[in-house]
N, C-alpha and C positions, 0 to 999 in steps of 0.2 A: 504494500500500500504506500509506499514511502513516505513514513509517520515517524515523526520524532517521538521518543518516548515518554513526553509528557499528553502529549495529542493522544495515543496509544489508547493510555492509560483514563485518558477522559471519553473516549469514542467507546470500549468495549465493557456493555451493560448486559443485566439480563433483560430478555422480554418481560413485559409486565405483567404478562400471564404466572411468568415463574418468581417474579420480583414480589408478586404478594403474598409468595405462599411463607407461610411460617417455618417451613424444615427448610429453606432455601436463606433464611436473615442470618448474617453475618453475626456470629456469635465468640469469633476470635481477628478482632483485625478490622478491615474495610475490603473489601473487592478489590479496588486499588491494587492491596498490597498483592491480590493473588497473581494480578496480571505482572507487576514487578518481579516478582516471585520468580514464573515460570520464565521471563526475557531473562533473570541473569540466572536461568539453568538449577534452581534450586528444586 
């Protein structure tokens, strides 16, 4: 896509069918960090 890493990390959300469910809310962290996460290979 050629996205800097802050663009990345603001562009990739869940849908909002999946963003309301309750087993799906972020219970360690923010999303953010997951997409961080997996770009530096963790």
């Amino acid at each position: 896509m050629g996205m800097h890493l802050a663009q990345l990390v603001e562009y990739v959300q869940l849908p909002e069918n999946l963003a309301s469910k309750d087993s799906l809310q972020p219970f360690c962290g923010h999303p953010e960090w997951g997409v961080l996460a997996y770009l530096a290979g963790a």
